[in-house]
C-alpha positions in Angstrom: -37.2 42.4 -23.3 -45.9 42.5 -23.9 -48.4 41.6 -21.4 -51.5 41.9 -19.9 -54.0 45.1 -21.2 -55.5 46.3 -18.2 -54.4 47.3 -15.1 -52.0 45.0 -12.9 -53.6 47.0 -9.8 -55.8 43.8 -9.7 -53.1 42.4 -8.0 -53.5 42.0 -3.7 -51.8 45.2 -2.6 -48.5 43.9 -0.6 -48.4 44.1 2.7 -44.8 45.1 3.3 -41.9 46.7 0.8 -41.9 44.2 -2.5 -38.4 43.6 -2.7 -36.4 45.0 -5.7 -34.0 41.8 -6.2 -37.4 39.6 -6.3 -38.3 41.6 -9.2 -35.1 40.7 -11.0 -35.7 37.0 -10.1 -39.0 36.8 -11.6 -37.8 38.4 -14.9 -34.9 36.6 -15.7 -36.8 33.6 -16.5 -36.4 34.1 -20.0 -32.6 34.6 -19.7 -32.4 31.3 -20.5 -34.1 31.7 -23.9 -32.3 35.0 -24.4 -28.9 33.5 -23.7 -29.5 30.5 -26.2 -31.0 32.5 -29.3 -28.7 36.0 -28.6 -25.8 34.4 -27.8 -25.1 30.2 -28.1 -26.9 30.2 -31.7 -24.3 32.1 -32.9 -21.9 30.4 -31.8 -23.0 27.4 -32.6 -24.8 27.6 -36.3 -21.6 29.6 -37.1 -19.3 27.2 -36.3 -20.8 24.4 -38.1 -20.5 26.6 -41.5 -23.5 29.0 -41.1 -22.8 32.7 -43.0 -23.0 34.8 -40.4 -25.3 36.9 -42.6 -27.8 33.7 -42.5 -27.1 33.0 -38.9 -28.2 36.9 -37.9 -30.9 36.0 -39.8 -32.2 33.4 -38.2 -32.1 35.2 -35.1 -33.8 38.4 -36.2 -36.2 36.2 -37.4 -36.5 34.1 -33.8 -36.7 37.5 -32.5 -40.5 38.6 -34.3 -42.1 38.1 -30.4 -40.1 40.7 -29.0 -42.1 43.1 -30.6 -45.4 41.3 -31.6 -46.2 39.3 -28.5 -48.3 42.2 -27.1 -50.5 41.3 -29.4 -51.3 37.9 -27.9 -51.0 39.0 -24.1 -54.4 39.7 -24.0 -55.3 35.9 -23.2 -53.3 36.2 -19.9 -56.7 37.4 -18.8 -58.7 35.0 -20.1 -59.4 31.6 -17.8 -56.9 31.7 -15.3 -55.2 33.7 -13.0 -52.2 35.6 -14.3 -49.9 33.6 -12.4 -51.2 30.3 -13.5 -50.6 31.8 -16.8 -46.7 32.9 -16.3 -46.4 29.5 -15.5 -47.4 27.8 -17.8 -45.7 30.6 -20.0 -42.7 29.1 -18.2 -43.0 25.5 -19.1 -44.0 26.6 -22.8 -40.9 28.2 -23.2 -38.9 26.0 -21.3 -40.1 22.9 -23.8 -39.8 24.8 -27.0 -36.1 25.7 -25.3 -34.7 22.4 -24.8 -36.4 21.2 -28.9 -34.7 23.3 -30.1 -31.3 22.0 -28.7 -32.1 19.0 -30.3 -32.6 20.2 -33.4 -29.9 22.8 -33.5 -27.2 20.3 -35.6 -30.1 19.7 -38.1 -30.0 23.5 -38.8 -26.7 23.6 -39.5 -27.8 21.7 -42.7 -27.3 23.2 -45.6 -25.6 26.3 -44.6 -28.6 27.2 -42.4 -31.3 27.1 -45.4 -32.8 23.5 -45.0 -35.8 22.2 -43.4 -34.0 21.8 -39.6 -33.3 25.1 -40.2 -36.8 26.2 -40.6 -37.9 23.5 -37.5 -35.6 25.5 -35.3 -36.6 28.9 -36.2 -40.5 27.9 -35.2 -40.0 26.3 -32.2 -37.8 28.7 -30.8 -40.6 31.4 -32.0 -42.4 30.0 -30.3 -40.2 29.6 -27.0 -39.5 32.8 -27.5 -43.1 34.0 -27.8 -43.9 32.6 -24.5 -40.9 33.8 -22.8 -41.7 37.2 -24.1 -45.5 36.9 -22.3 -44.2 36.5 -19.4 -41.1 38.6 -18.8 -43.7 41.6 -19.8 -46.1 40.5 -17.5 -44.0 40.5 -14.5 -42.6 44.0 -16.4 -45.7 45.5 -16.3 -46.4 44.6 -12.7 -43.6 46.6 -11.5 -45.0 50.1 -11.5 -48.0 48.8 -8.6 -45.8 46.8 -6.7 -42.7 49.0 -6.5 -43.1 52.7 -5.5 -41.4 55.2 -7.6 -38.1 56.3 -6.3 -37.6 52.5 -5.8 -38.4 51.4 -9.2 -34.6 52.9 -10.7 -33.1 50.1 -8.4 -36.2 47.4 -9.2 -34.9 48.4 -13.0 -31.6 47.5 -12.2 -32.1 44.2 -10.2 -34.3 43.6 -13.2 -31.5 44.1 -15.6 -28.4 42.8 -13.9 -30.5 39.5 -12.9 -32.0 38.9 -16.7 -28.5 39.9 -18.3 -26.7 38.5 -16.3 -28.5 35.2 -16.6 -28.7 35.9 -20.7 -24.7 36.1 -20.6 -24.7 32.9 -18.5 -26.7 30.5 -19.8 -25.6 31.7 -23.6 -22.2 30.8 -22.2 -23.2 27.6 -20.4 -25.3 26.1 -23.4 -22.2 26.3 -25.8 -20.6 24.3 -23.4 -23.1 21.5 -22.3 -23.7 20.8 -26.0 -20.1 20.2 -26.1 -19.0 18.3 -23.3 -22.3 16.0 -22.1 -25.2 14.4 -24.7 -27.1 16.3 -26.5 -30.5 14.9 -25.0 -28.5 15.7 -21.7 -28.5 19.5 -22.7 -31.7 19.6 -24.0 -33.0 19.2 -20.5 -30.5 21.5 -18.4 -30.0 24.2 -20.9 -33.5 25.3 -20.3 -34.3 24.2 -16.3 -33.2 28.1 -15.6 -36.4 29.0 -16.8 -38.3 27.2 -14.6 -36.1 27.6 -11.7 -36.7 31.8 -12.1 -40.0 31.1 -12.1 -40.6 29.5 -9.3 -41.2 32.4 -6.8 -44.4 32.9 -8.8 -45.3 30.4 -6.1 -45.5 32.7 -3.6 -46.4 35.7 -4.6 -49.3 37.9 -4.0 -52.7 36.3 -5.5 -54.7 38.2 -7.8 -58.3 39.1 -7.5 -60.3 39.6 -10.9 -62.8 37.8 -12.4 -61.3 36.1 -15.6 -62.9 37.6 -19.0 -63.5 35.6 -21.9 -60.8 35.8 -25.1 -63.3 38.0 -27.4 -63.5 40.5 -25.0 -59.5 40.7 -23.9 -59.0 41.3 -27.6 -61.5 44.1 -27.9 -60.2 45.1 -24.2 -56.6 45.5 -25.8 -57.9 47.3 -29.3 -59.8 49.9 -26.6 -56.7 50.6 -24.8 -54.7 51.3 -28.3 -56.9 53.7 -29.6 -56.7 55.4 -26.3 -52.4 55.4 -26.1 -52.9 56.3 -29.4 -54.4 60.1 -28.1 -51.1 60.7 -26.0 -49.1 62.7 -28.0 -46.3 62.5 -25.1 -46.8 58.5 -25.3 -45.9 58.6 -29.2 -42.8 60.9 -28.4 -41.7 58.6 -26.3 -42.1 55.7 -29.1 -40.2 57.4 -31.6 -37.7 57.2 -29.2 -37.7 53.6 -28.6 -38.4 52.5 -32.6 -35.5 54.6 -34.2 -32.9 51.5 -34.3 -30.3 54.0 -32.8 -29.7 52.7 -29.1 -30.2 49.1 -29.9 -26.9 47.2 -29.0 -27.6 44.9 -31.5 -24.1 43.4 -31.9 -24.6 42.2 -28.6 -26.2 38.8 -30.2 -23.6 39.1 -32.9 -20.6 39.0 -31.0 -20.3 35.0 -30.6 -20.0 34.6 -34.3 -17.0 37.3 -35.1 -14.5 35.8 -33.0 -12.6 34.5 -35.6 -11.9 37.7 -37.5 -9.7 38.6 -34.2 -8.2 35.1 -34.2 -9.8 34.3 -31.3 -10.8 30.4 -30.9 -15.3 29.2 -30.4 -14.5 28.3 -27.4 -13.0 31.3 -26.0 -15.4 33.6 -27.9 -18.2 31.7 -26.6 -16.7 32.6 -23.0 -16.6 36.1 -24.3 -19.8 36.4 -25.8 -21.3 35.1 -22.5 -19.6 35.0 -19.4 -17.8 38.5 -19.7 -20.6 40.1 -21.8 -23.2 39.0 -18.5 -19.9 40.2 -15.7 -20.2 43.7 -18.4 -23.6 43.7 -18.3 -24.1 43.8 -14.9 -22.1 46.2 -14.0 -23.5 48.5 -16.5 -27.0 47.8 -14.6 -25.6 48.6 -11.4 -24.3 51.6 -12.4 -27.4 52.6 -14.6 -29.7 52.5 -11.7 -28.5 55.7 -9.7 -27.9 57.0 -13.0 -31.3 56.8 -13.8 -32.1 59.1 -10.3 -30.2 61.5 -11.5 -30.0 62.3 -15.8 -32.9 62.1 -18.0 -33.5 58.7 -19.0 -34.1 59.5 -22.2 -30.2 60.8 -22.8 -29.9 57.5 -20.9 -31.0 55.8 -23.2 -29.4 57.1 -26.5 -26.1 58.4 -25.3 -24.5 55.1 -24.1 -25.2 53.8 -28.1 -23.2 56.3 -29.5 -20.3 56.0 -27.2 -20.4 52.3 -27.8 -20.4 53.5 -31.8 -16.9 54.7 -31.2 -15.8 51.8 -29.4 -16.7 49.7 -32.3 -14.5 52.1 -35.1 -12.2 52.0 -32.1 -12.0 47.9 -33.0 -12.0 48.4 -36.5 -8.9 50.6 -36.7 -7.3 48.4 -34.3 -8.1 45.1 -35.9 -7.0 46.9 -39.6 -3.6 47.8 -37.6 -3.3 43.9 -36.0 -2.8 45.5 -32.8 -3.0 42.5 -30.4 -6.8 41.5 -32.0 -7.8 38.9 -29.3 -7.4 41.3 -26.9 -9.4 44.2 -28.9 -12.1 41.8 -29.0 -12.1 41.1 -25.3 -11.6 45.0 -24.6 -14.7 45.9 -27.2 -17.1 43.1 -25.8 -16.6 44.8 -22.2 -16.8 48.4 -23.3 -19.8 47.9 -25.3 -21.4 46.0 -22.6 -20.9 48.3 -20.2 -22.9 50.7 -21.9 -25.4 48.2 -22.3 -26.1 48.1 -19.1 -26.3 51.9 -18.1 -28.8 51.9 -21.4 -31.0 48.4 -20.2 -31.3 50.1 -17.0 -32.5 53.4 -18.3 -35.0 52.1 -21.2 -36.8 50.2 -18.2 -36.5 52.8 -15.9 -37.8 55.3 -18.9 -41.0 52.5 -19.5 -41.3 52.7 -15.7 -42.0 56.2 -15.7 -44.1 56.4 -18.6 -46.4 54.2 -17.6 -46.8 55.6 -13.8 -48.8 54.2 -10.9 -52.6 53.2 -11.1 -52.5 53.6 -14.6 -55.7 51.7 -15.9 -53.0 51.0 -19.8 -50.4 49.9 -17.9 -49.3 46.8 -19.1 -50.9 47.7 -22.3 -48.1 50.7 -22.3 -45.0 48.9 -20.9 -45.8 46.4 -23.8 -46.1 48.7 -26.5 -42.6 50.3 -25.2 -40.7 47.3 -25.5 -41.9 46.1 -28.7 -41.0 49.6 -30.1 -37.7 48.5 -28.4 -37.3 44.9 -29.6 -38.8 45.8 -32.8 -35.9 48.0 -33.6 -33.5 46.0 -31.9 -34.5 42.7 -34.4 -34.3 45.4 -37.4 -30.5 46.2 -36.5 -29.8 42.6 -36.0 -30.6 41.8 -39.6 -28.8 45.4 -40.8 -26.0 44.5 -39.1 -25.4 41.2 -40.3 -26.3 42.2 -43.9 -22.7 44.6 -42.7 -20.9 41.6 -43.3 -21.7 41.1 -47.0 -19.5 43.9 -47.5 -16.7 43.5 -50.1 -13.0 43.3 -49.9 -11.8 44.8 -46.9 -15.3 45.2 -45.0 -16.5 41.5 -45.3 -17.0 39.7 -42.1 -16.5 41.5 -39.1 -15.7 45.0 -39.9 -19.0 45.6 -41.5 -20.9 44.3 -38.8 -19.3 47.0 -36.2 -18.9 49.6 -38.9 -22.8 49.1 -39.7 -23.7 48.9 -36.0 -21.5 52.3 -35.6 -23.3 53.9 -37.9 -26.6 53.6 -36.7 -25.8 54.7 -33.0 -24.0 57.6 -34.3 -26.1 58.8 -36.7 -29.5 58.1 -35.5 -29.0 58.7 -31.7 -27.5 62.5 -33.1 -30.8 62.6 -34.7 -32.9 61.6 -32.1 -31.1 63.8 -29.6 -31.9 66.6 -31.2 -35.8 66.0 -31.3 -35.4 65.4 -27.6 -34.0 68.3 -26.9 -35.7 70.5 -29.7 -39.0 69.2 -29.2 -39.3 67.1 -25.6 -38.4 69.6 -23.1 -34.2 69.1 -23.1 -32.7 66.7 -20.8 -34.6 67.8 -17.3 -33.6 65.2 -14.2 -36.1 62.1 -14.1 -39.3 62.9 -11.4 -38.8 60.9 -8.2 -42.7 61.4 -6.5 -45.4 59.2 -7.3 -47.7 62.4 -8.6 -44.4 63.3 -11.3 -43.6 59.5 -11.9 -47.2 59.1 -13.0 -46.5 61.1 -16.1 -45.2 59.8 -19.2 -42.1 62.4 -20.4 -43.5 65.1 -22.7 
């Protein structure tokens, strides 16, 4: 789940409603990218005789945008409207996308340690750098063009329309790269991209006068140091940072299949259709949820109820209790909770940023790096889980690993929340309450 520093207000105030569902359109453009890196690559390096420790990685490492692009969003106000800039945002990541198709057998090479290997991280850093632009562009858009107690369901449509394309299109690319050309795949594997884009076509124009690059970077440096004064805005990064609600096995899950006996093709169908069909329900049930708890305990609490689920499949898989369905039954209970938490972090961001807020995108950025930057941290902890010996190894140390974190961190951030952030009051609904970040 970076974008531009100042406010998005710039933007042509709409004439009628903004529609929610567009919302989720517009985001999911980098589903695509998502599905390929968090779900296919695993599938795919693992199967070709990739470690899983190596494979997660080379996707924590493919992951670094998620939580440095902000630093680079900046441009989006330099030259050309923002729009213009999403899509060419869109195309960059769409290229990079489809490369690194082609060279995903190369990095196979070597058990994932060769040049190809390196070739494939870079370009899809850099895919994923531009998808990452983008996606928090339209993100931080979403507090001017949605009013308040609309913007729990704009989180949702954002969330069940970008997951649900993630699970998709991870499942999909697996499969094209199977059954048609490679070359072939290379171009539809990333067309969803472009195709999510497209409503940028019609969309509200901006009205700004483009600023050179300098002064966008000393723009984005004046906007830190002044987040950096809110004590409530660092509260709520501490949430977001502590890898405790991170649902990192989530891009993990296509390469432990076969610890449950369960074929690449089948996990693959896992791993993507189901975990999207999961994941979208989670979203739709997150948004009035998010109306109705603090989105803060909506946040954390899913993580740790997902942390039993996965000692749930541990003891299960030790007692060969039907594995292949344990692994089906996991991937959906986890993903679930995925959901009701994606739909509550954005909500949360949502609200902390508030309406006419002159940081806005600066904020929302900074939120979802704290986010991705602990969610590209668990990634690599929990594949390290694997390396366990003896009876750990493989797949049991990745759940047990992920466990452990949700549990023990999300207790720990709990209790600031409630010691030091005011308890668990319901989320504000008005525009004057949403305007504040939580304290």
């Amino acid at each position: 789940m970076s974008t531009h520093p100042t406010l998005p207000a710039a933007l042509e105030p709409p004439q009628r409603r903004f529609p929610t569902w567009l919302i989720g359109i517009l985001y999911s453009a980098s589903g695509s990218m998502n599905g390929f890196v968090a779900v296919s690559l695993a599938t795919l390096l693992t199967g070709r005789g990739v470690s899983n420790a190596r494979e997660a990685a080379i996707t924590a490492l493919i992951l670094t945008p998620s939580y440095l692009s902000f630093l680079f969003t900046p441009l989006v106000d330099c030259g050309m409207s923002r729009r213009a800039w999403a899509m060419l945002l869109a195309v960059g990541g769409a290229v990079c996308l489809g490369t690194g198709v082609l060279l995903t057998p190369a990095a196979s090479a070597g058990g994932g340690y060769g040049g190809g290997a390196n070739l494939l991280i870079l370009t899809l850093l850099l895919g994923y750098l531009c998808t990452q632009m983008y996606s928090s562009t339209i993100g931080g858009m979403v507090p001017n063009l949605v009013e308040p107690a609309r913007q729990s369901a704009a989180s949702a449509w954002l969330n069940i329309a970008y997951l649900g394309l993630t699970g998709l299109c991870g499942y999909l690319s697996v499969w094209e790269i199977r059954h048609v050309s490679l070359h072939t795949a290379a171009l539809l594997i990333p067309l969803p991209i472009l195709l999510s884009a497209s409503p940028l076509l019609f969309t509200a124009r901006e009205h700004r006068v483009p600023k050179r690059a300098g002064e966008a970077m000393r723009e984005l440096g004046r906007n830190l140091l002044l987040s950096a004064r809110q004590r409530s805005y660092w509260f709520a990064l501490l949430v977001f940072i502590v890898p405790s609600a991170t649902f990192a096995m989530q891009n993990l899950f296509g390469g432990i299949g076969r610890d449950f006996g369960v074929s690449d093709e089948r996990t693959a169908f896992i791993s993507g259709v189901v975990l999207a069909i999961a994941c979208i329900v989670g979203s739709a049930l997150g948004g009035p949820l998010s109306n109705r708890y603090d989105r803060r305990l909506l946040f954390i609490a899913p993580a740790m109820v997902a942390g039993l689920g996965s000692l749930a499949m541990i003891a299960l898989l030790n007692r060969g209790i039907a594995p292949a369905t344990v692994f089906l039954a996991g991937v959906c209970f986890y993903n679930v909770l995925a959901g009701i938490n994606y739909t509550a972090t954005s909500a949360l961001v949502f609200q902390i940023v508030g309406r006419d807020n002159p940081l806005s995108a600066t904020q929302y950025a900074i939120c979802i790096a704290a986010c991705n930057a602990a969610i590209a941290g668990a990634v690599a902890l929990d594949g390290s889980g694997s390396n366990l010996h003896g009876h750990w190894a493989g797949a049991r140390g990745e759940l047990l690993t992920d466990a452990l974190l949700s549990l023990v961190l999300g207790a720990v951030v709990l209790a600031l929340v409630w010691r030091f952030g005011g308890g668990f009051p319901r989320p504000p609904v008005d525009e004057a309450d949403a305007s504040q970040a939580p304290s």
